[in-house]
PAZAPA-4460 file (N, C-alpha, C; in steps of 0.05 Angstrom, whole numbers, plus 32768, in hexadecimal, padded with zeros to 4 digits):
% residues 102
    n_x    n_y    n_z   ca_x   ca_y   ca_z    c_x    c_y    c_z   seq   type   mol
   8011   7FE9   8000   8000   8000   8000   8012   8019   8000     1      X     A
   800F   802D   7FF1   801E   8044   7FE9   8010   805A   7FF9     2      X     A
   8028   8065   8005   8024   807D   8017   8022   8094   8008     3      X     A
   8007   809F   8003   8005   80C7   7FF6   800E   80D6   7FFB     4      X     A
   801D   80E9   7FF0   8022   8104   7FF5   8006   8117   7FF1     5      X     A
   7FFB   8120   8001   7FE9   8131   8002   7FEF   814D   8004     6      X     A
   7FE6   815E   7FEA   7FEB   8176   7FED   7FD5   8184   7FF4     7      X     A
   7FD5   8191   800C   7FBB   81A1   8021   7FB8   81C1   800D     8      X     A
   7FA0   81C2   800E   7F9F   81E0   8008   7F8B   81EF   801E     9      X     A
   7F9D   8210   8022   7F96   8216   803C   7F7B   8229   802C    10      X     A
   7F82   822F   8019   7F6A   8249   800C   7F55   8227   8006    11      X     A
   7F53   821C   7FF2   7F39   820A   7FF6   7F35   81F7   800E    12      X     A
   7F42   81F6   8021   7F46   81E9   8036   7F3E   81D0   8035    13      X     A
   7F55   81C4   8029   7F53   81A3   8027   7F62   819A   8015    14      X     A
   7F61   817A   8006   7F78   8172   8000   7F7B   8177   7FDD    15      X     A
   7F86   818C   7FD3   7F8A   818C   7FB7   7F93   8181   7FA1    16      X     A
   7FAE   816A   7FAA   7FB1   8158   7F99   7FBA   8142   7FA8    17      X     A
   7FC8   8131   7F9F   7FCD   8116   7FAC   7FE9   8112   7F99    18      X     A
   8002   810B   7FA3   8012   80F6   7F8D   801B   80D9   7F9F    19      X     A
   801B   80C4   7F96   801E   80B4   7F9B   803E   80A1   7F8A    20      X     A
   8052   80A3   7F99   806A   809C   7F96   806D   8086   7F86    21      X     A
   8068   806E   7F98   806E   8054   7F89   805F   803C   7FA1    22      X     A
   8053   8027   7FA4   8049   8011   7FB4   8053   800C   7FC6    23      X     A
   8065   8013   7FCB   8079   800C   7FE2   8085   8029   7FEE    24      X     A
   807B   8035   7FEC   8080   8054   7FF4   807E   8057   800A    25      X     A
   8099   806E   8022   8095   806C   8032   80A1   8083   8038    26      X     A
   808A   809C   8037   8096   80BC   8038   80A5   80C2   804C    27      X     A
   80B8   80C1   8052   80C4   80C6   8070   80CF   80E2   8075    28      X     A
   80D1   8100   8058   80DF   811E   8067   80D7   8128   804F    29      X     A
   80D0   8148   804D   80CB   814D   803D   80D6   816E   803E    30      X     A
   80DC   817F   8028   80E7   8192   8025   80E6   81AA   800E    31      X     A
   80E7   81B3   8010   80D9   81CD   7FF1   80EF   81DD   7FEF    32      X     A
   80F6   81E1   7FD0   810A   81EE   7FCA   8104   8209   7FBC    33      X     A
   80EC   8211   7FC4   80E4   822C   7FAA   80D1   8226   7F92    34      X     A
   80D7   820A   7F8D   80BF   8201   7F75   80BE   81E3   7F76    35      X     A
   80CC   81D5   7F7E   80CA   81B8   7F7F   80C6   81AD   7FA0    36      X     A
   80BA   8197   7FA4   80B1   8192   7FBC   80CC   8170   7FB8    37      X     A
   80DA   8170   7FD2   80EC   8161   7FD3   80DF   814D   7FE6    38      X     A
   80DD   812B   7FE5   80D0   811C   7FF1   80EE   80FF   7FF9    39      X     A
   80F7   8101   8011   8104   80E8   8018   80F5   80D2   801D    40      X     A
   80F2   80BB   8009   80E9   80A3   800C   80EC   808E   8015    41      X     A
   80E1   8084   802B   80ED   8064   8035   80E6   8056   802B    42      X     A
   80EF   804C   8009   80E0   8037   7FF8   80E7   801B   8002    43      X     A
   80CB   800D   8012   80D6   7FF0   8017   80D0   7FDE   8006    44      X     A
   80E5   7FDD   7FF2   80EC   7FD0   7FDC   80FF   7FB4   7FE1    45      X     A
   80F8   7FA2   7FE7   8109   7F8D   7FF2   811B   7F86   7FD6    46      X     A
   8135   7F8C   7FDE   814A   7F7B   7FC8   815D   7F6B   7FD6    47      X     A
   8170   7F5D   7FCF   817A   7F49   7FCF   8199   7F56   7FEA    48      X     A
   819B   7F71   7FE5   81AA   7F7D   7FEF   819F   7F89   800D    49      X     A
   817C   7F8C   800E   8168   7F93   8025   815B   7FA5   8017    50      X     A
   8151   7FC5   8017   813B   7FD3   8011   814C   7FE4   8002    51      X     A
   813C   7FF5   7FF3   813D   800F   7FEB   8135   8025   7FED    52      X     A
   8140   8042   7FEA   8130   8053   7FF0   813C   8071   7FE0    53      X     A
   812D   807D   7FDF   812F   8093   7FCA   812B   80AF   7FD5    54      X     A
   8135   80C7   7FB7   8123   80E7   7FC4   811A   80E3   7FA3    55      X     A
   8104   80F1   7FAC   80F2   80F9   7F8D   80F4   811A   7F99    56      X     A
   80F0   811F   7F80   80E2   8144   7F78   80D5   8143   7F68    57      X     A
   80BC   8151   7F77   80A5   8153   7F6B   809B   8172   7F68    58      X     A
   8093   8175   7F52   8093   8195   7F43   8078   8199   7F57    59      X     A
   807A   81B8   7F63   806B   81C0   7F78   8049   81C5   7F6E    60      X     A
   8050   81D2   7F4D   8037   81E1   7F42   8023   81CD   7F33    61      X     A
   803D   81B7   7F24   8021   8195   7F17   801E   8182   7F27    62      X     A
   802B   817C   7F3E   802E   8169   7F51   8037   814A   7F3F    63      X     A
   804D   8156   7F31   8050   813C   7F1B   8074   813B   7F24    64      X     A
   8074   8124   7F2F   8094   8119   7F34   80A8   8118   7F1D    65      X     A
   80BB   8131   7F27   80CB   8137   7F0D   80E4   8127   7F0D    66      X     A
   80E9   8118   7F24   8109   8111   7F22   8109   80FE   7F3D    67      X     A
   8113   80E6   7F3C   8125   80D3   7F52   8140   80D8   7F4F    68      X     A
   8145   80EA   7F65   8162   80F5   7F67   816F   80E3   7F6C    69      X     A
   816E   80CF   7F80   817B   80BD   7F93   8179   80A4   7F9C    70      X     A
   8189   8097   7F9C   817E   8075   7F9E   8196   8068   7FB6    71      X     A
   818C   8066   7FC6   8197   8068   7FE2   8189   803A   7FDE    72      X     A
   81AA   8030   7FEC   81A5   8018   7FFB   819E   8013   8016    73      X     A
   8195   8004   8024   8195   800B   8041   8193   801B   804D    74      X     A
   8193   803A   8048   8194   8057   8056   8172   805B   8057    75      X     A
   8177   8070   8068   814E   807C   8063   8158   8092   8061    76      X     A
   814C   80A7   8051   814F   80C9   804D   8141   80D1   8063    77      X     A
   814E   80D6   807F   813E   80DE   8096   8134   80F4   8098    78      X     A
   813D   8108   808D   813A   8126   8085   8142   8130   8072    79      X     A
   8136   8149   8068   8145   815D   8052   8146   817B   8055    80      X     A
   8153   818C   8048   814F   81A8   8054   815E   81B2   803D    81      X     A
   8153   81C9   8039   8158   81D8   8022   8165   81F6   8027    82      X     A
   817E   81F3   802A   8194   820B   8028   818C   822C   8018    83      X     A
   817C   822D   8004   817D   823C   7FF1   818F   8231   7FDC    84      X     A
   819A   8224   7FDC   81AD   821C   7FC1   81B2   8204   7FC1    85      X     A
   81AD   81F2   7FD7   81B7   81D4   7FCD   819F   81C8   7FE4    86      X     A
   8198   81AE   7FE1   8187   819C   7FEB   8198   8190   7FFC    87      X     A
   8195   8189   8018   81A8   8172   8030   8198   815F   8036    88      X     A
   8197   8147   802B   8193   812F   8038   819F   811D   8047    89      X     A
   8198   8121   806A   81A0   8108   806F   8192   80EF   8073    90      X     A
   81AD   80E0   8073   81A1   80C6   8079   81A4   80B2   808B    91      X     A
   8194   80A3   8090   8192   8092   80AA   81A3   807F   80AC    92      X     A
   81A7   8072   8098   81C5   8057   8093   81D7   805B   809B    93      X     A
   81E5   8062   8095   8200   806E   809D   8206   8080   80A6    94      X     A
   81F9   8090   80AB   81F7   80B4   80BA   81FE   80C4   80AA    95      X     A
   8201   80C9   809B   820F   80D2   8076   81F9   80E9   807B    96      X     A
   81FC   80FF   8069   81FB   8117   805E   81F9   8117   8041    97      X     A
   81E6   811F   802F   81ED   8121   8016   81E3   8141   8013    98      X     A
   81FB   8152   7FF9   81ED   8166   7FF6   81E4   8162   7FD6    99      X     A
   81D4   816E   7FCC   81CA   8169   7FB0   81C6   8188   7FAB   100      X     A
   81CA   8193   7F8D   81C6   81A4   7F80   81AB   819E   7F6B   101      X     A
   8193   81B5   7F77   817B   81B2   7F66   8178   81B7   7F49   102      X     A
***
């Protein structure tokens, strides 16, 4: 069962769109860069190695997933935060830091 991103709207007050990641989705941090909405995924994707897990960006104004930045083994994207100029993800695996350029 796939976990929704629900986008709330405060002027119609209620839920405006919906994206839905992938079946095994498991939204765990989320972050906004000015126009793209940044989503750390705990994808529990069983492989042979253990799980997977990802960041998508998803364009703020179609709610249409523009990009899987990241494909993380074992790690979970525990958080993200947005500098003004670069994206920081960390992660739970290893205690690692990633910075990404949007």
């Amino acid at each position: 069962c796939a976990l929704p991103i629900f986008k709330w709207s405060t002027i119609r007050s209620g839920i405006s769109a919906t994206v839905t990641l992938s079946a095994q989705s498991w939204p765990s941090a989320l972050a906004f860069d000015g126009t793209d909405i940044w989503v750390g995924d705990r994808l529990r994707q069983s492989t042979d190695a253990g799980y997977r897990a990802a960041v998508y960006r998803i364009n703020a104004a179609s709610n249409q997933v523009v990009a899987k930045i990241q494909d993380y083994a074992d790690q979970d994207p525990a958080a993200l935060a947005f500098d003004g100029m670069d994206m920081w993800i960390a992660t739970g695996g290893p205690n690692a830091l990633t910075k990404l350029r949007p």
